[in-house]
C-alpha positions as protocol buffer text, in pm:
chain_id: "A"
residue {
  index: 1
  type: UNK
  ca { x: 10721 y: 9856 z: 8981 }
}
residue {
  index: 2
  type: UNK
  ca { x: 10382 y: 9947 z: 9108 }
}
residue {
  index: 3
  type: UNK
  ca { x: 10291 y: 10207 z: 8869 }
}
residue {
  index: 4
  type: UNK
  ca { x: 10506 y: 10331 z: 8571 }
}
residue {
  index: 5
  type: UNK
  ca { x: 10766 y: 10606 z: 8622 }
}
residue {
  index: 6
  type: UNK
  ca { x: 10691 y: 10967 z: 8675 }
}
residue {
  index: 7
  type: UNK
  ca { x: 10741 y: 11183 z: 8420 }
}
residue {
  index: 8
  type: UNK
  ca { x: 10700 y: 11461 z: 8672 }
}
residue {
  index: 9
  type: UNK
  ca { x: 10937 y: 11611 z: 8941 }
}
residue {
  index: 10
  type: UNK
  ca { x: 10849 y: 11392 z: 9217 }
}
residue {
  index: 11
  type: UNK
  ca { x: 10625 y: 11488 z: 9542 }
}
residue {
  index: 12
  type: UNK
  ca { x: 10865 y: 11632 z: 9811 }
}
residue {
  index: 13
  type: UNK
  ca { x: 10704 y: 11503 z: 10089 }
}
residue {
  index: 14
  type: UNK
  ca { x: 10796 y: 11133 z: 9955 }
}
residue {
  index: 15
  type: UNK
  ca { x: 11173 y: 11228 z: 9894 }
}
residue {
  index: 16
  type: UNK
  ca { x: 11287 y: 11011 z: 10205 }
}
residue {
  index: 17
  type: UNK
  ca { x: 11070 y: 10728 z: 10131 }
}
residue {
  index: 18
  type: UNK
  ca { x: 11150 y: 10568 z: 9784 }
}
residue {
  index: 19
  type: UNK
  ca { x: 11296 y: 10201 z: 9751 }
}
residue {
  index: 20
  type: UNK
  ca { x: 11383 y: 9980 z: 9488 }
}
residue {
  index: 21
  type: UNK
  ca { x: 11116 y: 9859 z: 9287 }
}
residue {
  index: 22
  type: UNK
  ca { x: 11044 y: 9575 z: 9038 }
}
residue {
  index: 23
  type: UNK
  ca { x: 10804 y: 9503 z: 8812 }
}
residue {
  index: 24
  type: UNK
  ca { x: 10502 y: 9242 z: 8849 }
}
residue {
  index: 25
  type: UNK
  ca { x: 10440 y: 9022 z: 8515 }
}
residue {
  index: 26
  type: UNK
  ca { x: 10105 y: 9037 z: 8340 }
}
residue {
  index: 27
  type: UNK
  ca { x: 9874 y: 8759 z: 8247 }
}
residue {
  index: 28
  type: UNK
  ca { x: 9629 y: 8690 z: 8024 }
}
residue {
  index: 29
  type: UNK
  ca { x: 9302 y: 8571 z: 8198 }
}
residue {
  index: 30
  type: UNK
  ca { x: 8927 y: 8590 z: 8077 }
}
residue {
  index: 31
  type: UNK
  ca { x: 8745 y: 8787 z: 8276 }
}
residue {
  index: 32
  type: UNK
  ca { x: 8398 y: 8751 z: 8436 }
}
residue {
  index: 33
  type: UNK
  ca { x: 8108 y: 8987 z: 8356 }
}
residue {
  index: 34
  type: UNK
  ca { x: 8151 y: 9350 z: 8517 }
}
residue {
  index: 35
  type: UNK
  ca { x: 7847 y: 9426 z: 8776 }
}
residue {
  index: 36
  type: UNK
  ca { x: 7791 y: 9691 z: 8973 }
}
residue {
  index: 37
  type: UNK
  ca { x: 8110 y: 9693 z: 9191 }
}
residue {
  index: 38
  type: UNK
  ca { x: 8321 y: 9524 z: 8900 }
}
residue {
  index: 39
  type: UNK
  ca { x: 8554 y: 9667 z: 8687 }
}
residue {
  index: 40
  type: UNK
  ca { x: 8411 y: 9814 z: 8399 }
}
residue {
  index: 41
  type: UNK
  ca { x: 8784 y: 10030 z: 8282 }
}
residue {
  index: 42
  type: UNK
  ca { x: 9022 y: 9910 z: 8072 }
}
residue {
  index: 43
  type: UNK
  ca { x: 9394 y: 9978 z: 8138 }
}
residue {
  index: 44
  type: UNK
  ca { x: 9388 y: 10310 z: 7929 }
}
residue {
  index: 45
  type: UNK
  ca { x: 9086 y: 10427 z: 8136 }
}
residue {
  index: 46
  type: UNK
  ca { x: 9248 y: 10381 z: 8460 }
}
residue {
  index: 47
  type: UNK
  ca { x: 9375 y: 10693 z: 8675 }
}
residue {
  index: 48
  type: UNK
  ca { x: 9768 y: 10715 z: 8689 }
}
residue {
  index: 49
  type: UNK
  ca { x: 9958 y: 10452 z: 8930 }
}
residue {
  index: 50
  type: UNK
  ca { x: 9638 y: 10236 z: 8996 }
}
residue {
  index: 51
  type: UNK
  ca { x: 9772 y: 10011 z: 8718 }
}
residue {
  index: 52
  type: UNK
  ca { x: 9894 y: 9792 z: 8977 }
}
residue {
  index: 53
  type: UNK
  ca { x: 9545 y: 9738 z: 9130 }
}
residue {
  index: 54
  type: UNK
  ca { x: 9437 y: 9603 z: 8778 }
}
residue {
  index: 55
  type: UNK
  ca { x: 9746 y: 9389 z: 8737 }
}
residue {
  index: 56
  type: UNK
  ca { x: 9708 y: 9189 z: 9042 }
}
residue {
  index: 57
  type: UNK
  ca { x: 9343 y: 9160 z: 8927 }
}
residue {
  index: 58
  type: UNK
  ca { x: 9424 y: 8989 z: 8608 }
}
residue {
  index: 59
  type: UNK
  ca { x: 9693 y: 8747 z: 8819 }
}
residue {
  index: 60
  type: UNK
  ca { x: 9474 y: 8650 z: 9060 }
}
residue {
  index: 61
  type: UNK
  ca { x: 9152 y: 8487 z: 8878 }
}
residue {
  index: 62
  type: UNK
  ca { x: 9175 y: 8116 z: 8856 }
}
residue {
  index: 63
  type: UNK
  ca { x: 8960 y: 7828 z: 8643 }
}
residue {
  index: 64
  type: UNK
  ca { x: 8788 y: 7613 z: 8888 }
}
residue {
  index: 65
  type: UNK
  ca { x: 8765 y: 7256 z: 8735 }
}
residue {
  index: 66
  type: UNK
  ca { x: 8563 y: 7113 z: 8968 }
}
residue {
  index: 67
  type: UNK
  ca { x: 8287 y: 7279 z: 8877 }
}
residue {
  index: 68
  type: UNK
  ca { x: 8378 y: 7394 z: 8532 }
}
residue {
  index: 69
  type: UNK
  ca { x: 8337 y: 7778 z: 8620 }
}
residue {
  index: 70
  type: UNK
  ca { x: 8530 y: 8126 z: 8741 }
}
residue {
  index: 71
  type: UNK
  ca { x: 8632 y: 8113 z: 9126 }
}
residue {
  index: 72
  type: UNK
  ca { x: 8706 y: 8501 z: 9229 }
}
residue {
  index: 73
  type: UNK
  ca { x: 8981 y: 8528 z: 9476 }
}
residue {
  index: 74
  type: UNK
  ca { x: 9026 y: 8789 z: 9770 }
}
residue {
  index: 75
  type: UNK
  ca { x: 9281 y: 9080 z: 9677 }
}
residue {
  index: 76
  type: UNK
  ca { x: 9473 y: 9154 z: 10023 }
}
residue {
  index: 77
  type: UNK
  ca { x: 9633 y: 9459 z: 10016 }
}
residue {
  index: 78
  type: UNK
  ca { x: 9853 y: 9499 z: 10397 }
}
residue {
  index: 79
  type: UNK
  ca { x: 9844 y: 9856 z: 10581 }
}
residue {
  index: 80
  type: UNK
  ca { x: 10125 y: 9907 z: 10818 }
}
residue {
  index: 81
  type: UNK
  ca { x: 10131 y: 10221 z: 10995 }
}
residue {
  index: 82
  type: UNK
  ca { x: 10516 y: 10332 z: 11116 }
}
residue {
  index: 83
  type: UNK
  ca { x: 10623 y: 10346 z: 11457 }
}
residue {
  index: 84
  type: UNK
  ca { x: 10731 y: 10732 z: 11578 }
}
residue {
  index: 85
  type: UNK
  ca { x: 10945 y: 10729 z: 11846 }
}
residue {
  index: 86
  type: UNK
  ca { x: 10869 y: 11091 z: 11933 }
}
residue {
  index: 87
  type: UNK
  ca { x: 10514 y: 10931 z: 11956 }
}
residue {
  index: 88
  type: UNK
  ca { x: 10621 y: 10607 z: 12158 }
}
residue {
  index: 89
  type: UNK
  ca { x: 10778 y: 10812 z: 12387 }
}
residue {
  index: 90
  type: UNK
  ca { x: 10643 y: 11151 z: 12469 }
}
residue {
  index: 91
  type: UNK
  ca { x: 10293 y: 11053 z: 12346 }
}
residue {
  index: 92
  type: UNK
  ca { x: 10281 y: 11317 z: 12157 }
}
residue {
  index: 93
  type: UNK
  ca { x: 10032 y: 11282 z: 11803 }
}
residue {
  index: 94
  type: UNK
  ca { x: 10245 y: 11299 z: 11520 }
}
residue {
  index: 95
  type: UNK
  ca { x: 10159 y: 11260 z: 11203 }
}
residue {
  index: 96
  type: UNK
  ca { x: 10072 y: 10943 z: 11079 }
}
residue {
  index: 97
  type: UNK
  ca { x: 10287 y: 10737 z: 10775 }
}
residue {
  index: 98
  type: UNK
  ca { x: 10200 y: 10398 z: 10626 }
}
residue {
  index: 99
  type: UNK
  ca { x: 10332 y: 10166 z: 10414 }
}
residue {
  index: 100
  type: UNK
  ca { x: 10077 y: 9985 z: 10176 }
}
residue {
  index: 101
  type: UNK
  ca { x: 10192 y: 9625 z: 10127 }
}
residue {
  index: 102
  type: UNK
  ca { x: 10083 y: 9350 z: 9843 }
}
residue {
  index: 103
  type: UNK
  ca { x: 9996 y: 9033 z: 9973 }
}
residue {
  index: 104
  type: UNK
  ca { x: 10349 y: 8858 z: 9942 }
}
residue {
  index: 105
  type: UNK
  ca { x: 10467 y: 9213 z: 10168 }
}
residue {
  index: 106
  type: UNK
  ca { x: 10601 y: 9421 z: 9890 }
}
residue {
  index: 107
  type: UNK
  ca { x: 10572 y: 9773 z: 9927 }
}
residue {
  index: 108
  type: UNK
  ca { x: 10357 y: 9942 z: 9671 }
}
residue {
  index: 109
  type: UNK
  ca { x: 10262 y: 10281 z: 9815 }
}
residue {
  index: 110
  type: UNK
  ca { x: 10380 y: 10520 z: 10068 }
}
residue {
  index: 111
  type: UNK
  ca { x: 10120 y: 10750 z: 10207 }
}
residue {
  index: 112
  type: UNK
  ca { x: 10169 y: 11068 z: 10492 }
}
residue {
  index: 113
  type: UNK
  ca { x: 9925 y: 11273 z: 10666 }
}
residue {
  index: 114
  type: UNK
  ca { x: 9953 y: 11609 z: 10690 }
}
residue {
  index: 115
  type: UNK
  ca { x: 9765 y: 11826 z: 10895 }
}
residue {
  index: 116
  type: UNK
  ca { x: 9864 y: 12071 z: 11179 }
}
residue {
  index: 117
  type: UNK
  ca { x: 9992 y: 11990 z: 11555 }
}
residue {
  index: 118
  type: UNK
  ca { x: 9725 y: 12188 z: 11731 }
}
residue {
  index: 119
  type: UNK
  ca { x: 9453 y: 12035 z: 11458 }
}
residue {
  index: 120
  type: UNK
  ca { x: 9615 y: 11652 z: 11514 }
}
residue {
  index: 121
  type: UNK
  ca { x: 9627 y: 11697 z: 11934 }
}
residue {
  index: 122
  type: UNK
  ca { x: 9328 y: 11884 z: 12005 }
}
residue {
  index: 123
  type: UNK
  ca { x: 9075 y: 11644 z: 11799 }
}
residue {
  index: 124
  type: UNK
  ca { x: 9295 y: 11376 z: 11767 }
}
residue {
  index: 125
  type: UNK
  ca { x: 9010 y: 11088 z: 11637 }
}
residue {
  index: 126
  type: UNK
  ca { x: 8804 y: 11306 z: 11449 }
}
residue {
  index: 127
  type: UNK
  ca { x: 9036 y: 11550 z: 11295 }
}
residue {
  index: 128
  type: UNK
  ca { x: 9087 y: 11668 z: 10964 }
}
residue {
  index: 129
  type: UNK
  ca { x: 9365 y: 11554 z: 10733 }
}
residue {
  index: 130
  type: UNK
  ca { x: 9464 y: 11507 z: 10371 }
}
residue {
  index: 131
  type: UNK
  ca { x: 9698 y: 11174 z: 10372 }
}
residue {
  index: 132
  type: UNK
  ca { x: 9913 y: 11181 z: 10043 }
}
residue {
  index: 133
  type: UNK
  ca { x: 9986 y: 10843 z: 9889 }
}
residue {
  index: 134
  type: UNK
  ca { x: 10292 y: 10783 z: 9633 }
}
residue {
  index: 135
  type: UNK
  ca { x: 10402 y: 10485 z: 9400 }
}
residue {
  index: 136
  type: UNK
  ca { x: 10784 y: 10407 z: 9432 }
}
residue {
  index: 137
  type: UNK
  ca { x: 10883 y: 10651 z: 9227 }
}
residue {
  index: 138
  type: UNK
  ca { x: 10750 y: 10905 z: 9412 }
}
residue {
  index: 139
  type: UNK
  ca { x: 10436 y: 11029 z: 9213 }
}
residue {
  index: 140
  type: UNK
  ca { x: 10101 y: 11097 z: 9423 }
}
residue {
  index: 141
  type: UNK
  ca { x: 9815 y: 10885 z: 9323 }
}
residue {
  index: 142
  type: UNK
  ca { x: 9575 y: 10862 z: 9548 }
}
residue {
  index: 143
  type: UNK
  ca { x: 9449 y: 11167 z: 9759 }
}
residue {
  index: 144
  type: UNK
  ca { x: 9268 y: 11110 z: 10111 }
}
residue {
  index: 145
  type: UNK
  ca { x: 9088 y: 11428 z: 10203 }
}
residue {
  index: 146
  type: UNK
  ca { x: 8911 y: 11395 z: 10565 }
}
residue {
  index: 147
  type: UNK
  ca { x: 8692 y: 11717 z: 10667 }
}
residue {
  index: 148
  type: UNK
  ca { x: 8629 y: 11798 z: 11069 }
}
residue {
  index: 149
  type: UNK
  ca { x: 8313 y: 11672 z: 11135 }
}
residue {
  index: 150
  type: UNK
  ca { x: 8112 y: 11457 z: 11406 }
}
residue {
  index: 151
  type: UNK
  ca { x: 8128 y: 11062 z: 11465 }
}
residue {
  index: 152
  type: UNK
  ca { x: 7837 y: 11000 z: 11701 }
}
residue {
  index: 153
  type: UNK
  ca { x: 7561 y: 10907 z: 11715 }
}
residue {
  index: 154
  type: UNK
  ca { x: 7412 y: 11216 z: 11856 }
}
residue {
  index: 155
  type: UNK
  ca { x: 7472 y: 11451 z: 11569 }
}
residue {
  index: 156
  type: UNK
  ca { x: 7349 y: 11207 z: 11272 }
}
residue {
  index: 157
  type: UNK
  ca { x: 7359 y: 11513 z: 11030 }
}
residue {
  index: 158
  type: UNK
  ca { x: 7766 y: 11561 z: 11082 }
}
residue {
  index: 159
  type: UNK
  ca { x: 7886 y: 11269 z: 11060 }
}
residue {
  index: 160
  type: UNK
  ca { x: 8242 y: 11133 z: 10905 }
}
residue {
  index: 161
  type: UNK
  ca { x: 8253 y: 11198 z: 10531 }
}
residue {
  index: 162
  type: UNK
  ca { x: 8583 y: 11144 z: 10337 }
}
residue {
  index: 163
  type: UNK
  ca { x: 8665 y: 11194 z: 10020 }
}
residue {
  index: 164
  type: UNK
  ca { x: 8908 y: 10984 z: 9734 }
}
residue {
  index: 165
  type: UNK
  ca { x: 9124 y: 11135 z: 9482 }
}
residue {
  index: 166
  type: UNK
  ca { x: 9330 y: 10938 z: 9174 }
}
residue {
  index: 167
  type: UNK
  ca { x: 9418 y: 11070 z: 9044 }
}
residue {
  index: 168
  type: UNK
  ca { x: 9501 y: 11416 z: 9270 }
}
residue {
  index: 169
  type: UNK
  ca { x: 9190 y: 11665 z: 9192 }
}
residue {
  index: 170
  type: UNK
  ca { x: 9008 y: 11386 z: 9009 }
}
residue {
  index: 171
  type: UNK
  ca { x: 8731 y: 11222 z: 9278 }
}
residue {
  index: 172
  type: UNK
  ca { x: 8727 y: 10876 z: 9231 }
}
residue {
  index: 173
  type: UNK
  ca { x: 8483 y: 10797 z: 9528 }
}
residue {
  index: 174
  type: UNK
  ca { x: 8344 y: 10869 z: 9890 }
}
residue {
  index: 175
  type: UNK
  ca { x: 8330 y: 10700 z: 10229 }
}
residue {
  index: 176
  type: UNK
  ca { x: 7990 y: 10798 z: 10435 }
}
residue {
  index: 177
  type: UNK
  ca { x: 7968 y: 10748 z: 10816 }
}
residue {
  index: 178
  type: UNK
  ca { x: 7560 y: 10586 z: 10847 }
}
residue {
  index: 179
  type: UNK
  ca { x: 7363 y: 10680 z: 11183 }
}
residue {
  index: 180
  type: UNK
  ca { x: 7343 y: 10369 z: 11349 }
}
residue {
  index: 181
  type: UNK
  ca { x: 7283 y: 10364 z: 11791 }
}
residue {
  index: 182
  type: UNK
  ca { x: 7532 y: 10059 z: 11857 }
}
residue {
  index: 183
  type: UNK
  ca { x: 7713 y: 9958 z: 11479 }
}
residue {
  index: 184
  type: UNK
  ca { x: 7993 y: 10113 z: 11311 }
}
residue {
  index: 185
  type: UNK
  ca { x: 7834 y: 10157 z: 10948 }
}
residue {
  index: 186
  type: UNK
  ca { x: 7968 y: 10323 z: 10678 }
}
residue {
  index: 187
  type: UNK
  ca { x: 7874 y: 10337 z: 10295 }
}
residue {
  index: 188
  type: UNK
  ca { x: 8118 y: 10324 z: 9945 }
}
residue {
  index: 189
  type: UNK
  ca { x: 8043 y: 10536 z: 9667 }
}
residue {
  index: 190
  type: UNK
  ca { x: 8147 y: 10565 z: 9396 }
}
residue {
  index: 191
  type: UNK
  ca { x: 8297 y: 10948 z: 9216 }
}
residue {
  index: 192
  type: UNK
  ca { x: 7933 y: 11004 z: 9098 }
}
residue {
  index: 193
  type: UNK
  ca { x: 7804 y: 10933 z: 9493 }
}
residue {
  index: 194
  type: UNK
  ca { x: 7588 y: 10652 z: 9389 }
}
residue {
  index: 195
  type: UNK
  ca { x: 7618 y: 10333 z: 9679 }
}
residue {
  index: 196
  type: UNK
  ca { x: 7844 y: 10109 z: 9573 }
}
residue {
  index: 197
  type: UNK
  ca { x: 7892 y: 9877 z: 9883 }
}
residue {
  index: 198
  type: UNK
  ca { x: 7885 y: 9898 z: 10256 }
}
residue {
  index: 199
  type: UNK
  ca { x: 8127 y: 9822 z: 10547 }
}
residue {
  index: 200
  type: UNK
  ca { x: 7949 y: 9728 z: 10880 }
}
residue {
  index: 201
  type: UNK
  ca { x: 8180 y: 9664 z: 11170 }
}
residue {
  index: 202
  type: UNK
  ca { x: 8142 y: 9488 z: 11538 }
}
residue {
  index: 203
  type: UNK
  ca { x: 7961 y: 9605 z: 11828 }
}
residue {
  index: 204
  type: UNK
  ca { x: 8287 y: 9640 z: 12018 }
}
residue {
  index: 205
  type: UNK
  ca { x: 8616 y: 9751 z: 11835 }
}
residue {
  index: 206
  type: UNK
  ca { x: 8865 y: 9683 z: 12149 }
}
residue {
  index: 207
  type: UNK
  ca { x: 9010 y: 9352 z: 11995 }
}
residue {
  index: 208
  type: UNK
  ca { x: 9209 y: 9268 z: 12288 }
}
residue {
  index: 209
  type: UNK
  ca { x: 9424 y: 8956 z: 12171 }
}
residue {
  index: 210
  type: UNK
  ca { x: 9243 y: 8921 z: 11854 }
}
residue {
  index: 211
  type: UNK
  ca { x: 9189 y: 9061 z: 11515 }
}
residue {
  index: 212
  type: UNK
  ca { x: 8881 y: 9292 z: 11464 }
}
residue {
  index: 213
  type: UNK
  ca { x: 8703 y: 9274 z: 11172 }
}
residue {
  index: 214
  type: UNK
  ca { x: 8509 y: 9529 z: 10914 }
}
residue {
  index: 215
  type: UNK
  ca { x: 8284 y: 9365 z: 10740 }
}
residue {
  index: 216
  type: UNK
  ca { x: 8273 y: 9464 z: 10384 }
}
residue {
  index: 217
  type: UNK
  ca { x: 7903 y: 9393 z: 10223 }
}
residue {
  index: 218
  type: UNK
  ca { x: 7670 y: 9429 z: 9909 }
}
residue {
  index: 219
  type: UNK
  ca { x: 7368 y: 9675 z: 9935 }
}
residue {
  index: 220
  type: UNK
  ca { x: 7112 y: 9442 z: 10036 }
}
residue {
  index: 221
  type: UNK
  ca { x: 7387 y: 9382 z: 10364 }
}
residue {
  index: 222
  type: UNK
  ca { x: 7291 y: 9032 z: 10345 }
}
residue {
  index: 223
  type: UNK
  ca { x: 7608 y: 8906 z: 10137 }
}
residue {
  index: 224
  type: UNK
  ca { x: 7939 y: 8911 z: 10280 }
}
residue {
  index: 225
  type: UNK
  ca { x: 8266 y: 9000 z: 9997 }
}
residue {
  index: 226
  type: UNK
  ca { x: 8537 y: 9104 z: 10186 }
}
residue {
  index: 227
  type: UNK
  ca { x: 8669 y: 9265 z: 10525 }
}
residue {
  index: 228
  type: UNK
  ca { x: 8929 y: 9532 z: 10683 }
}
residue {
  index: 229
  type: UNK
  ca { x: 9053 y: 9379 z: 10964 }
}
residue {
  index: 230
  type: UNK
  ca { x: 9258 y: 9582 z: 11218 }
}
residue {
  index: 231
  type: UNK
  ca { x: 9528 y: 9285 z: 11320 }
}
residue {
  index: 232
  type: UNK
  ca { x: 9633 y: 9185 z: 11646 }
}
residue {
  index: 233
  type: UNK
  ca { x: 10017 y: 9264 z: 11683 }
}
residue {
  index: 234
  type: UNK
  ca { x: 10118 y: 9226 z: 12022 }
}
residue {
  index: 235
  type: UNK
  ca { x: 10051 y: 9348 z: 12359 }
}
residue {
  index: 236
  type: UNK
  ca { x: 10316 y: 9610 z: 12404 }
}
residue {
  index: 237
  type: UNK
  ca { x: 10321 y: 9739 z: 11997 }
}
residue {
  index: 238
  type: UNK
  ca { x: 9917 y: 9772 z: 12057 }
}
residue {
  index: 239
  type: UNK
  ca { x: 9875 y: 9879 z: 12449 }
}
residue {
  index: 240
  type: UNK
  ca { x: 10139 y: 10102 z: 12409 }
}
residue {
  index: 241
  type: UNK
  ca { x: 10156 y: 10286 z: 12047 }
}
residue {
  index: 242
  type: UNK
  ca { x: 9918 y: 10425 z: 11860 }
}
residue {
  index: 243
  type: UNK
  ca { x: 10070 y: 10236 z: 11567 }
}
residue {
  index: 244
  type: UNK
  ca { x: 9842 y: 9946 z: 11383 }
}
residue {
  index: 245
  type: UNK
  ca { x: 9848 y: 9684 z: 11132 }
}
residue {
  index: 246
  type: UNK
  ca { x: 9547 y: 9640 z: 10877 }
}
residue {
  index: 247
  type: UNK
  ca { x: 9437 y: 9380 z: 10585 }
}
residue {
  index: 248
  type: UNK
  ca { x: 9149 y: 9473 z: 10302 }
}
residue {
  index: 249
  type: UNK
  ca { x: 9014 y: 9166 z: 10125 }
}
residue {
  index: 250
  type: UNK
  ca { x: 8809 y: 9285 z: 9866 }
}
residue {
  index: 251
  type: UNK
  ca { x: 8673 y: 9097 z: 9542 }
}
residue {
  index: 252
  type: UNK
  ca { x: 9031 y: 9103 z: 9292 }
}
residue {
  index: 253
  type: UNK
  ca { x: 8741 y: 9195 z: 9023 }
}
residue {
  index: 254
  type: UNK
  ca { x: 8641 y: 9518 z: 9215 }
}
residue {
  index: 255
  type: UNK
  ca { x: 8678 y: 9844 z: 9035 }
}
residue {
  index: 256
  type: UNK
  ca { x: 9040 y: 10002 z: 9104 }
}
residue {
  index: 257
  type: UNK
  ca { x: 8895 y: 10328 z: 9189 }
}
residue {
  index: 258
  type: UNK
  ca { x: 8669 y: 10130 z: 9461 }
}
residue {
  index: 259
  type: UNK
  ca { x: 8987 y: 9952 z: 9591 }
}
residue {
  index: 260
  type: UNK
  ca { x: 9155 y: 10314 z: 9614 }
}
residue {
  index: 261
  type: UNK
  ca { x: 8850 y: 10429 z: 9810 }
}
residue {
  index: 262
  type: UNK
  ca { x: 8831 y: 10112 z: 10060 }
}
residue {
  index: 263
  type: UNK
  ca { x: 9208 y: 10184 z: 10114 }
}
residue {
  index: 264
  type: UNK
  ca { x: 9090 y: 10528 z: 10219 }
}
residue {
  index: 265
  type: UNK
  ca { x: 8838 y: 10389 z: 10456 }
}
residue {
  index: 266
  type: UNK
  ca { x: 9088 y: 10189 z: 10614 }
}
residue {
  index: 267
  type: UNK
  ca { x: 9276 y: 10528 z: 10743 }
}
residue {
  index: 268
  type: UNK
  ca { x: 8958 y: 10659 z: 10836 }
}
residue {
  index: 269
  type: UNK
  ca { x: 8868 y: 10347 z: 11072 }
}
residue {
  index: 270
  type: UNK
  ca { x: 9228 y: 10351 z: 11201 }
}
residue {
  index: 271
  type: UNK
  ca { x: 9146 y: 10683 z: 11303 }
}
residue {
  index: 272
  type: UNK
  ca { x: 8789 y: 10695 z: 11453 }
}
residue {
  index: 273
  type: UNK
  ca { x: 8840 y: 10370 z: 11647 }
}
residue {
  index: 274
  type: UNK
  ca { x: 9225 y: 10290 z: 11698 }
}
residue {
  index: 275
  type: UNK
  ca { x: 9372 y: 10622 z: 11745 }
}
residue {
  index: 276
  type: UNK
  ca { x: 9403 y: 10630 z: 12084 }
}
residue {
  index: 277
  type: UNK
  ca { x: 9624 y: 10355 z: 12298 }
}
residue {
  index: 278
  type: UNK
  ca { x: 9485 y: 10023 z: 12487 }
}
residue {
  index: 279
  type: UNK
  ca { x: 9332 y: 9910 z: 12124 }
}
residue {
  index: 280
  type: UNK
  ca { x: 9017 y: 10074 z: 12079 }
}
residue {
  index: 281
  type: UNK
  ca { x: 8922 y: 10141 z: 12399 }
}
């Protein structure tokens, strides 16, 4: 199981969505020094249903012999955004549902937008939406709360700001659109708004027949520690549907609440630059 039960009612809007479950073993490991993006909580510090994030932390560090010192692995977490038929056909914007995968494609977390039809068809890239995300027992964990505001590069006062929650009406972290005339840029902070990281992406985001990559980097930007990358996934799923298929590698040290708010800067790049059909364009 992802997180432990709920000993709440659970979340309505998740009622059609729960599966089986199982639970992941827990290892003992040593762990490296926190820094400024590590993880600094300890398991009774951490918000409800993140535990998960931890536990594949402490199962994914390994001793490398060779040269007799720690060897940090990439934490993938997979992002699979349904298909809606209503969508697929009519091509009318519905709202959005993904399922958040572990690396061996387990489901972990469910999350749904919600917003309104006139709100979701009128400013379809840049609107506003609050996307609820649930263990698999139902309980919210993670809030994603996205204001209306701007996304180019002519209004560099309004642009994209969202906003992390785990748990719900606890802030856990922030995702700030940069001014910048030809990169995507965007900065991580943490629930304090201090920098924490920054995600840079390419000068074009169409990705025809290939992956496009986010590149996810320290403060200085010189050092690279992990990526978002919006996957390839066919010519008629990507030409045709709105739908898309993303990867975050982050550090598996990186603070839980950080890898809560990359997962919430994944939605928003799904929506500022994959929205619409023909894959970015």
């Amino acid at each position: 199981m992802a997180s432990q039960e709920s000993e709440g009612q659970t979340n309505p809007v998740f009622k059609d969505y729960l599966p089986g479950s199982s639970d992941l073993s827990e290892q003992d490991k040593p762990a490296e020094p926190a820094g400024p993006w590590k993880q600094a909580s300890h398991m009774h510090n951490l918000p409800p249903g993140l535990e998960y994030l931890n536990q594949v932390q402490n199962l994914s560090q390994c001793w490398n012999c060779s040269v007799s010192s720690w060897t940090p692995l990439l934490d993938r977490i997979i992002i699979h955004q349904q298909v809606e038929l209503l969508e697929a056909i009519l091509g009318t914007e519905t709202c959005s549902k993904y399922e958040i995968k572990n690396h061996l494609g387990q489901r972990v977390y469910f999350a749904v937008e919600e917003n309104g039809c006139f709100n979701r068809n009128l400013c379809s890239p840049i609107r506003s939406f609050t996307i609820r995300i649930a263990d698999n027992s139902g309980r919210e964990v993670i809030t994603v709360n996205r204001p209306l505001r701007c996304n180019s590069c002519w209004f560099p006062c309004f642009l994209q700001e969202l906003e992390v929650q785990s748990p719900p009406g606890t802030v856990a972290g922030y995702v700030v659109q940069n001014w910048d005339p030809f990169l995507p840029k965007f900065t991580i902070q943490n629930e304090s708004k201090e920098d924490v990281l920054k995600i840079i992406g390419p000068y074009a985001t169409c990705g025809c027949f290939e992956d496009v990559d986010f590149e996810v980097k320290a403060l200085n930007e010189m050092s690279t520690i992990g990526k978002i990358s919006k996957y390839w996934s066919g010519f008629v799923n990507n030409v045709f549907t709105n739908t898309a298929n993303f990867g975050i590698q982050v550090p598996v040290d990186l603070d839980v609440k950080i890898k809560a708010v990359m997962i919430g800067a994944c939605f928003l790049i799904d929506l500022m630059f994959f929205e619409n059909s023909l894959d970015g364009f």
